[in-house]
C-alpha positions as CSV (number, residue, x, y, z in Angstrom):
1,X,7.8,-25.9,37.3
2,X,9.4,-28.9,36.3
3,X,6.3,-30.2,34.3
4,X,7.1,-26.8,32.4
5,X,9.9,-27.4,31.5
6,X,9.6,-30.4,30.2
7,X,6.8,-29.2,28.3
8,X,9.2,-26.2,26.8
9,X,11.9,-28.5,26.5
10,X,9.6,-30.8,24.2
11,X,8.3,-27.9,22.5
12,X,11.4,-27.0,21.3
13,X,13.3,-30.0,20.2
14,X,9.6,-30.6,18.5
15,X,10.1,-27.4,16.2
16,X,13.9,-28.1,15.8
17,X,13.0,-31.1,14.4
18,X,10.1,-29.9,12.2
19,X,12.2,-27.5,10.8
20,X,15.0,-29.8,9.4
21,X,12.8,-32.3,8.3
22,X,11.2,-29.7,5.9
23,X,14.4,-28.0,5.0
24,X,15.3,-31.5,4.1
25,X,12.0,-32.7,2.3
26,X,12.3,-29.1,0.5
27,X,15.9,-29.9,-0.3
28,X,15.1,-33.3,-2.1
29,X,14.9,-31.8,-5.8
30,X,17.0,-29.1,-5.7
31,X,21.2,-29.8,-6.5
32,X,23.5,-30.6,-4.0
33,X,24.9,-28.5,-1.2
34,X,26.0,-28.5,2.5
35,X,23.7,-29.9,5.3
36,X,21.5,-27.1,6.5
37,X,20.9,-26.5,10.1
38,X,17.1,-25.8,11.2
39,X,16.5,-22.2,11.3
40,X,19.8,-20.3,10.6
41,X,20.8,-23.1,7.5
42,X,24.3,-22.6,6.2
43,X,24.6,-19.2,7.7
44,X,27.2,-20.6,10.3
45,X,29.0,-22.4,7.7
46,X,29.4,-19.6,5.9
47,X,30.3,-16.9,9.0
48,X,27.0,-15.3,8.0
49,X,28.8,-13.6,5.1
50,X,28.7,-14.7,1.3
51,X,31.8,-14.2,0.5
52,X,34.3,-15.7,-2.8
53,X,36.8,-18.0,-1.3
54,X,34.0,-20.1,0.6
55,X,31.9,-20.3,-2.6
56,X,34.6,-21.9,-4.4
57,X,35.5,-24.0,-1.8
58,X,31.9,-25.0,-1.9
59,X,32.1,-25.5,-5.8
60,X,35.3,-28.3,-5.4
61,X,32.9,-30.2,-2.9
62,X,29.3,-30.4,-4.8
63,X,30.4,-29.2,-8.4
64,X,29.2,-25.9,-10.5
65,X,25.7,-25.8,-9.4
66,X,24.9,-26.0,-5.9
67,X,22.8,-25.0,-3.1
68,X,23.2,-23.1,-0.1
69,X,20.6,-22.0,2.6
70,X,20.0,-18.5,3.9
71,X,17.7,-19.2,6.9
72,X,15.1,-21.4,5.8
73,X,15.5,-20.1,2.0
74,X,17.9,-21.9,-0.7
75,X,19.8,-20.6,-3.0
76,X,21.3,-22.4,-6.2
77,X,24.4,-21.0,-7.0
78,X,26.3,-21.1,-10.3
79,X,30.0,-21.1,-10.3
80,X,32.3,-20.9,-13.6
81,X,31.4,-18.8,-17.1
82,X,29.6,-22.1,-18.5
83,X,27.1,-22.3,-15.6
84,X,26.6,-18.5,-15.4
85,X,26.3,-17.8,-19.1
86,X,23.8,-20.9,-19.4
87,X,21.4,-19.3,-16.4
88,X,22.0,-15.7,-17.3
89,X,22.3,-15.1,-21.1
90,X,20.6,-18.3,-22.5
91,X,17.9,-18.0,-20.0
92,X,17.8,-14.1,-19.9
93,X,14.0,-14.0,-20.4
94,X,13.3,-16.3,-17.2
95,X,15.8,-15.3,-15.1
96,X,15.3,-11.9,-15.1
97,X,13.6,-11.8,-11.5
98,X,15.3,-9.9,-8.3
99,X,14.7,-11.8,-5.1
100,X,13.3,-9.5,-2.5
101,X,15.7,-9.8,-0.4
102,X,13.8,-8.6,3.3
103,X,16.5,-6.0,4.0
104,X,16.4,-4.4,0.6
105,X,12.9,-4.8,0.4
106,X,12.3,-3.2,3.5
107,X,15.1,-0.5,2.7
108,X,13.8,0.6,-0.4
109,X,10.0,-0.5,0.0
110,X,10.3,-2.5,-3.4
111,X,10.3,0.6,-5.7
112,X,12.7,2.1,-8.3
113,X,14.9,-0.4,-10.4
114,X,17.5,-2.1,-8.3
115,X,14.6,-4.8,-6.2
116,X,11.8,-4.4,-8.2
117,X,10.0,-6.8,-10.5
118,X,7.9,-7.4,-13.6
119,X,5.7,-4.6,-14.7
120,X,7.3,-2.0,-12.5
121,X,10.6,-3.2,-13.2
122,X,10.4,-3.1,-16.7
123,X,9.1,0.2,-16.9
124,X,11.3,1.9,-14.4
125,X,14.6,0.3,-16.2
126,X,13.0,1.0,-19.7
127,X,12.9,4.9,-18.6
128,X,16.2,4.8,-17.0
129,X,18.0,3.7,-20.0
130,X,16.0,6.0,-22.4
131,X,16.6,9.1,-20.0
132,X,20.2,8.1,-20.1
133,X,20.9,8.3,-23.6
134,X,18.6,11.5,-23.7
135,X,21.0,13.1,-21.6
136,X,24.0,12.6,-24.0
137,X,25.5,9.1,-22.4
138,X,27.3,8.1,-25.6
139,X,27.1,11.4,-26.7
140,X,28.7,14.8,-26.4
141,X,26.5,15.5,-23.0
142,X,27.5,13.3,-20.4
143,X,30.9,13.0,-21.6
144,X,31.7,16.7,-21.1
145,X,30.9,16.4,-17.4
146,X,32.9,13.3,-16.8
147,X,35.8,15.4,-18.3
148,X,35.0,18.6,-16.4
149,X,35.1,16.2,-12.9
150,X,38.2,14.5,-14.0
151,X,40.1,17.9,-14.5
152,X,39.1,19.3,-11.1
153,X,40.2,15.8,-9.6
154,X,43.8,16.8,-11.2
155,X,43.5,19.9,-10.2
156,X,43.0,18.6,-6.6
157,X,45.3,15.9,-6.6
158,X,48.0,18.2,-8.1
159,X,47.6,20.9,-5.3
160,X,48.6,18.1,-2.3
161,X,52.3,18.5,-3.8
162,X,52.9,14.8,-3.5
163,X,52.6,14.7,0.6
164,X,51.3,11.2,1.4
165,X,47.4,11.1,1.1
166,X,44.2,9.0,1.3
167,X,42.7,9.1,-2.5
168,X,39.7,7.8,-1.4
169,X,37.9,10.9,-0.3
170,X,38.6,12.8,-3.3
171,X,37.9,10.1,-5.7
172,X,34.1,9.4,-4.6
173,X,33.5,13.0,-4.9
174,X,34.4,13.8,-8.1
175,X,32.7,10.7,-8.6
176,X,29.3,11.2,-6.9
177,X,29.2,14.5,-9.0
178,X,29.2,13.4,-12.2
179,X,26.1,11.1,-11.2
180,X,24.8,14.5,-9.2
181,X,24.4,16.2,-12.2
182,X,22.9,13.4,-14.6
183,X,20.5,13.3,-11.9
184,X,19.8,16.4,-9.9
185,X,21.3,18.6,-13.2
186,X,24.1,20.2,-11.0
187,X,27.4,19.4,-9.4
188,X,27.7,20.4,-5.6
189,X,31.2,21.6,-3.7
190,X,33.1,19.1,-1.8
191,X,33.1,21.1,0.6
192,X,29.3,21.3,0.9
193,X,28.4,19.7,4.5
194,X,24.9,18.3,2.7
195,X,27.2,17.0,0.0
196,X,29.6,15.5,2.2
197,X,26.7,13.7,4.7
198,X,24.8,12.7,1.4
199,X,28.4,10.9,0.3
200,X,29.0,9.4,3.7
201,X,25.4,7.9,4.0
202,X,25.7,6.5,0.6
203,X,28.8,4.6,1.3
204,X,27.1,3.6,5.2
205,X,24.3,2.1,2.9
206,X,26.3,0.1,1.1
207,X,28.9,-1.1,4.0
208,X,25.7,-2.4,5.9
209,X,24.1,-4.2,2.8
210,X,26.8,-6.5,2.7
211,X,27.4,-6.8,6.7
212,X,26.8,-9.6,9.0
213,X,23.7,-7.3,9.9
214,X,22.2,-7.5,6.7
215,X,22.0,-11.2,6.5
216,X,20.6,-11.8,9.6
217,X,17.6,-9.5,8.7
218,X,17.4,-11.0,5.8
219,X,16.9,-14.7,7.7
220,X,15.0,-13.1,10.4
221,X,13.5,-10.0,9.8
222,X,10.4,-10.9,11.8
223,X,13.1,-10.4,14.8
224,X,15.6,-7.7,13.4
225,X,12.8,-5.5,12.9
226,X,12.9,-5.3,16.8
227,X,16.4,-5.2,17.6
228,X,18.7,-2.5,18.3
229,X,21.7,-2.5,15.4
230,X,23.3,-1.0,12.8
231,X,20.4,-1.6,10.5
232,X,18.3,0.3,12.3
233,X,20.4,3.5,11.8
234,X,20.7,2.3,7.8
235,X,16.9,2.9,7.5
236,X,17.4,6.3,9.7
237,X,20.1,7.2,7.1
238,X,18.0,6.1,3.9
239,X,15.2,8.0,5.0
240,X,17.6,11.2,5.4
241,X,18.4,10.3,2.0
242,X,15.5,10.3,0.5
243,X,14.3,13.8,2.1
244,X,17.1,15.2,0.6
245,X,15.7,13.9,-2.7
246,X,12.3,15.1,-2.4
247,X,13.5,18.6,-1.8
248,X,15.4,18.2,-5.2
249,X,12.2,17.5,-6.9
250,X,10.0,20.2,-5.1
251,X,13.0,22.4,-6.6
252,X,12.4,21.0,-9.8
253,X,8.5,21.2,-9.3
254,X,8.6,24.6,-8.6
255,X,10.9,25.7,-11.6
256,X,9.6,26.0,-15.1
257,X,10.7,22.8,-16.9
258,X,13.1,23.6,-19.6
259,X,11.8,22.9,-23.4
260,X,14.7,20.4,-23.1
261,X,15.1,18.7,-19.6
262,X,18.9,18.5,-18.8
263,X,18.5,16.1,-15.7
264,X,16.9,12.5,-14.8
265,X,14.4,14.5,-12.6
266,X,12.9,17.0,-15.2
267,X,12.6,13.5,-17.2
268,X,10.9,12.0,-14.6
269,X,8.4,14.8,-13.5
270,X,7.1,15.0,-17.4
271,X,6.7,11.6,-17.7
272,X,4.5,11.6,-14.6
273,X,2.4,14.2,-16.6
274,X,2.4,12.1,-19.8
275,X,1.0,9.2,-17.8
276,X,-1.2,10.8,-15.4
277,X,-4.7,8.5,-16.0
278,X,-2.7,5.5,-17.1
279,X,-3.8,2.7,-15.1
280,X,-0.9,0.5,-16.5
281,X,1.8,3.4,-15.3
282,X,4.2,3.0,-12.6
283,X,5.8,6.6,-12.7
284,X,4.8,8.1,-9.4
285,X,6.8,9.9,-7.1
286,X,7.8,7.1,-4.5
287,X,9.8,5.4,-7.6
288,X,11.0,8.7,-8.7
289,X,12.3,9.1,-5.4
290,X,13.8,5.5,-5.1
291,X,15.0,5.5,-8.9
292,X,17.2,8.7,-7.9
293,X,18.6,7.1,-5.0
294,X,18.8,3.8,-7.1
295,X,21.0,5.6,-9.4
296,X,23.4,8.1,-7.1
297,X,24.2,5.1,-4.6
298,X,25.2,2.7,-7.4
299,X,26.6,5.1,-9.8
300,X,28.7,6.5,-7.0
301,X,30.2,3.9,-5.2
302,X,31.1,1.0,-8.2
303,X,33.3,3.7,-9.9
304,X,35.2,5.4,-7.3
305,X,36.2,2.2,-5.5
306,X,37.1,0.9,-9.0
307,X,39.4,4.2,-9.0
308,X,41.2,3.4,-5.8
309,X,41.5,-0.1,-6.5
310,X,43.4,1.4,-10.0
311,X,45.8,3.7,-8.1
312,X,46.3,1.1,-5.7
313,X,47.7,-2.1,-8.5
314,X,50.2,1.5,-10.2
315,X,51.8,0.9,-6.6
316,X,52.0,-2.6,-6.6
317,X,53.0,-3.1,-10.5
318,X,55.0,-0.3,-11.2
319,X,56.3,-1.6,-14.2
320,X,53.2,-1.8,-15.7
321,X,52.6,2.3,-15.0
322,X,56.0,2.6,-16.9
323,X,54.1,0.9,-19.9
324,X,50.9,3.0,-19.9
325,X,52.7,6.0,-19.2
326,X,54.6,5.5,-22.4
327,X,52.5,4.6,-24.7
328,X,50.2,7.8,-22.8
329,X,53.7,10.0,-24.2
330,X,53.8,8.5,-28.1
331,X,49.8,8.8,-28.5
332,X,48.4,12.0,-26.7
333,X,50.7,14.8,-27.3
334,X,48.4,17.3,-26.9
335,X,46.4,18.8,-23.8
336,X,42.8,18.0,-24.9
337,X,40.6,16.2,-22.9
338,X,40.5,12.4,-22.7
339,X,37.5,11.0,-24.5
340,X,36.4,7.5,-24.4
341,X,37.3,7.3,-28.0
342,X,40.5,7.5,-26.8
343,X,41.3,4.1,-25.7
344,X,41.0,2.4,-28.9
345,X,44.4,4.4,-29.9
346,X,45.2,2.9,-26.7
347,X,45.1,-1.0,-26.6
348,X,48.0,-1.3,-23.6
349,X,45.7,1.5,-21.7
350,X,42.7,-0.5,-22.4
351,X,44.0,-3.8,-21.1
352,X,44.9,-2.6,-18.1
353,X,41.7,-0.8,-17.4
354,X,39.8,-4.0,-18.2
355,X,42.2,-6.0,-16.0
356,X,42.1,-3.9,-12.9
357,X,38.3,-4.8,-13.0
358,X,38.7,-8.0,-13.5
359,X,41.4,-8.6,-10.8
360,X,40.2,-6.7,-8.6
361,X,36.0,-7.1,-9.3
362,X,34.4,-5.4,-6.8
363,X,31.0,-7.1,-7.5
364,X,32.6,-10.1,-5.7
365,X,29.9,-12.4,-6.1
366,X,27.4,-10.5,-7.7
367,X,23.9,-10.0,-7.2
368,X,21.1,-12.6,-6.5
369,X,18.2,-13.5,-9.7
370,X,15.2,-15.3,-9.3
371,X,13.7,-17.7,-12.2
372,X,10.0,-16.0,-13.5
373,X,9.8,-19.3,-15.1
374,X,10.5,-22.9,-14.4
375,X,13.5,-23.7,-15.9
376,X,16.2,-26.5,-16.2
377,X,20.1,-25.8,-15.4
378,X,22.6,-28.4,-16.1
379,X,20.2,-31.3,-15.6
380,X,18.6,-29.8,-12.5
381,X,14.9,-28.4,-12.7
382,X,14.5,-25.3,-11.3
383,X,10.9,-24.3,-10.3
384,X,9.4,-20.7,-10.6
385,X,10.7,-17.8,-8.0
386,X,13.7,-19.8,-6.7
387,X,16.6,-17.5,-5.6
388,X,20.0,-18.1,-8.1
389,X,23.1,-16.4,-7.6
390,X,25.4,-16.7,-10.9
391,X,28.9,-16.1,-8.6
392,X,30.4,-13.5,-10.8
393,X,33.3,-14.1,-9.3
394,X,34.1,-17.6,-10.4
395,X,34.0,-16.3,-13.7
396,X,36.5,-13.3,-13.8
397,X,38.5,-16.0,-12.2
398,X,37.4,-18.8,-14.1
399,X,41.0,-21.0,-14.9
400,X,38.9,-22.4,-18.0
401,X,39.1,-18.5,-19.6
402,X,41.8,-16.5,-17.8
403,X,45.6,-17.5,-18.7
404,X,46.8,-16.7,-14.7
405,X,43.0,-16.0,-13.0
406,X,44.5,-14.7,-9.8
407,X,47.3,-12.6,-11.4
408,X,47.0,-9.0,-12.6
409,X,47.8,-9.4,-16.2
410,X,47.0,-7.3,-18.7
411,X,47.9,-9.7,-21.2
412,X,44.4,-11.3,-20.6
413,X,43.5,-8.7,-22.9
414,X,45.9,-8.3,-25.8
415,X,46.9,-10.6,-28.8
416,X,50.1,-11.6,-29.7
417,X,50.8,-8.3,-31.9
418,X,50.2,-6.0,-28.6
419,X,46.3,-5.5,-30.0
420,X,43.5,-5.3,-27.5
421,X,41.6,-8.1,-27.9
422,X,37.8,-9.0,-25.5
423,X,37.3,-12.2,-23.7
424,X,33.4,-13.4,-23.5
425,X,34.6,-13.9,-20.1
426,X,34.6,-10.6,-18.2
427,X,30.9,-9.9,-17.0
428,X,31.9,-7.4,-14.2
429,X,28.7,-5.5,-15.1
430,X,26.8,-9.1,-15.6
431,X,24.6,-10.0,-18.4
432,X,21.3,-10.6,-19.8
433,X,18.7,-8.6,-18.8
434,X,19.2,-7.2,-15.2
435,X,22.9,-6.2,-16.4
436,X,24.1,-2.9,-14.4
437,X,22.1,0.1,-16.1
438,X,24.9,2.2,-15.2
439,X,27.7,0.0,-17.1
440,X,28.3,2.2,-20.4
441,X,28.2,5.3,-18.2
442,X,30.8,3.8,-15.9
443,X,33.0,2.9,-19.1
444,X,33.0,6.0,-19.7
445,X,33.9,7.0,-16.8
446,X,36.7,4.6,-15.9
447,X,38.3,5.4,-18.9
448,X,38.1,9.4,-18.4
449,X,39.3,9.4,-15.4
450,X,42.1,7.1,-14.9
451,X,44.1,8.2,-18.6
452,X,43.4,11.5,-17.3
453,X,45.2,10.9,-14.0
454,X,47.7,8.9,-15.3
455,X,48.8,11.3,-18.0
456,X,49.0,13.6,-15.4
457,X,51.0,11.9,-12.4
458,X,53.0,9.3,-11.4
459,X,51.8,6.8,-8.1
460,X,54.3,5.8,-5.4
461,X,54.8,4.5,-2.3
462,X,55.4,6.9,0.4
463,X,59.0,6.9,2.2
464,X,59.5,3.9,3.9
465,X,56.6,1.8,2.8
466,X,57.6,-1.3,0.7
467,X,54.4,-3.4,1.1
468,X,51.0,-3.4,-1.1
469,X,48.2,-4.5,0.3
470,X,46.5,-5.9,-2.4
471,X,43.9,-8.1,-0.5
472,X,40.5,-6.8,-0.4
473,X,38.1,-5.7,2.5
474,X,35.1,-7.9,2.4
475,X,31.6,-5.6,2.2
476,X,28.8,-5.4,-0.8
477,X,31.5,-4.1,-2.9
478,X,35.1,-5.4,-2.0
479,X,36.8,-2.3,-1.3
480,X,40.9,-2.3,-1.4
481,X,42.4,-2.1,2.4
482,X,42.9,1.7,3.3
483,X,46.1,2.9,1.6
484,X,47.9,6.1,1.4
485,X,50.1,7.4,-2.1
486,X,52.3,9.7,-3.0
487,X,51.1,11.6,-6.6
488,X,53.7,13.3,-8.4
489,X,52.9,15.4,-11.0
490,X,54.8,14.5,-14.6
């Protein structure tokens, strides 16, 4: 026994060893970074979460390019515009790559747009963004539908007759159907149970991408994949998802196809048709299938939490709802629907829609590229398929662009003569050539709905509450603390 023991003992401290000498070896020509432990790397350090503060903090100790280690995987990351503009815009081409990240890989079995790569990739996101415009983003079409959710989500709002409430819930479902019927080509009721479970997975999906969870099956997914855990229910959930997608296209499948498809689907099934003996084609229905989720998730989520982080600085800057809501009075005095046109007769409107994505940026960090190419950033060579992660955060708070970086200040975004005015600066949706497909029709959106509901109420506190919480909940997407408002109709 004790001969065993010895043996295991040996065995062990043999492979602990092992492992740090080629993390270290490995670590020789890559930029500097914290000491990695064998095995789990800076995943202590970093309380297994990527998070903004502890980036930056990073960023003081070994400058704007650095790396960090996920397991026994680094990761260089950028911090600042210069170093993320330089990796992401100047090097577009080569770093458009996604890391397969093990979790997402395994989530979405590397299909549809989000984790894909190369060939498929570029089809899949090529379609998306043709079907998109197809539909009428840009364009009389889509517009219409963000207007006709907007005025039910006044319509809701307005019937709570100001009582303290909990936006959030009616938010991500006016939301979630505008996104339902670019994609399934109708809106559902938000009373519909299916409706209501869909919504609830959706935002489950997202919560446990960003979780403790997530990165430890990423590092280990040899061993997750055999553990009990929340992930396990994720892929439960996703596959409930998905089910619920493939009866949408077996609907679709067994009604005639309009001369003129009015949804992604109807795109998607006739451009299987048009490709059918294509040896080169991609369009099948696994990434059909994946491209629809792709696209509800992310269109779903982003926007409404963008909303309630919007409702939630009104409460904590009231002044600056006293400005919008004025220049709202002198510019729209009639009853017509908003359109995105709108905002241009707008510019104090417009800065402060810009601002509260900026200040609040619920990308936090963004999302991870990988090189296709070898590449050199700021000095440092870069070989083919490493895993880069241009910190989207360090540049919607970079000091170098923003006049007060962690203040909301609309002022970011107006000249001296009260004009709007852009800043090269704010990337909430990234850049280069995995920016967010979604980001024009989320524009659109953003600025639909939140002129819409503040021409049509006033935010405040509820009785006795004096505090704001304005710190955010750390997940995927940093989502504002829960919070409940008063909305009083003007």
């Amino acid at each position: 026994m004790w001969f065993v023991q010895q043996f295991l003992f040996a065995f062990l401290l043999f492979l602990f060893v092992s492992k740090y000498l080629k993390i270290r070896w490995k670590a020789r020509s890559l930029p500097p970074g914290p000491p990695p432990f064998p095995l789990i790397g800076n995943l202590w350090t970093m309380s297994f979460n990527i998070c903004p503060e502890t980036l930056s903090k990073m960023a003081k100790l070994y400058g704007n390019i650095y790396t960090v280690w996920l397991g026994e995987t680094p990761i260089i990351v950028l911090h600042g515009y210069k170093a993320v503009r330089n990796a992401i815009v100047t090097n577009s081409e080569e770093m458009s790559g996604r890391p397969v990240s093990n979790f997402m890989k395994d989530i979405s079995n590397g299909k549809g747009i989000v984790v894909s790569n190369g060939h498929c990739w570029k089809q899949q996101r090529r379609f998306g963004m043709m079907t998109l415009r197809n539909l009428g983003l840009g364009k009389r079409g889509a517009e219409s539908r963000i207007q006709e959710e907007a005025q039910n989500l006044v319509e809701i709002l307005a019937a709570q007759n100001g009582k303290p409430i909990d936006v959030s819930s009616f938010i991500i479902n006016s939301v979630a159907n505008v996104i339902s019927s670019i994609v399934f080509g109708h809106r559902f009721s938000i009373d519909d149970p299916t409706f209501q479970k869909l919504v609830a997975i959706n935002q489950y999906l997202i919560d446990i991408l960003g979780s403790k969870w997530g990165r430890l099956y990423d590092a280990f997914p040899w061993l997750m994949k055999h553990l009990p855990g929340p992930h396990q229910t994720a892929f439960k959930k996703k596959e409930h998802l998905c089910n619920f997608v493939r009866h949408e296209i077996k609907i679709h499948q067994q009604d005639k196809s309009p001369e003129e498809p009015d949804d992604l689907i109807y795109h998607y099934l006739a451009q299987i048709t048009k490709t059918n003996g294509d040896p080169t084609s991609t369009f099948d229905m696994e990434n059909l299938n994946q491209v629809v989720v792709d696209l509800f998730t992310a269109g779903t989520e982003s926007t409404a939490i963008t909303l309630e982080w919007a409702i939630l600085l009104m409460l904590a800057y009231p002044n600056i709802q006293d400005k919008i809501h004025k220049e709202l009075d002198k510019v729209l005095q009639d009853s017509s629907a908003i359109t995105y046109e709108d905002r241009k007769r707008l510019p104090y409107t417009n800065a402060v829609i810009h601002e509260i994505q900026r200040f609040a940026n619920i990308a936090s960090v963004g999302v991870m590229r990988r090189n296709i190419k070898d590449i050199t950033l700021d000095g440092y060579p870069i070989k083919k398929n490493t895993n880069v992660l241009p910190n989207l955060d360090s540049v919607l708070h970079d000091p170098h662009c923003w006049e007060t970086p962690y203040k909301f200040n609309p002022e970011h975004f107006l000249d001296k003569d009260g004009n709007f005015k852009s800043n090269e600066a704010f990337l909430p949706f990234s850049a280069g050539h995995r920016i967010c497909l979604g980001e024009q029709l989320a524009r659109y959106e953003l600025v639909i709905f939140f002129i819409s509901l503040l021409r049509s109420f006033r935010f405040v506190l509820p009785e006795n509450v004096t505090y704001v919480n304005t710190n955010y909940v750390l997940k995927v997407i940093l989502k504002p603390h829960p919070y409940k408002v008063c909305i009083i109709q003007r």
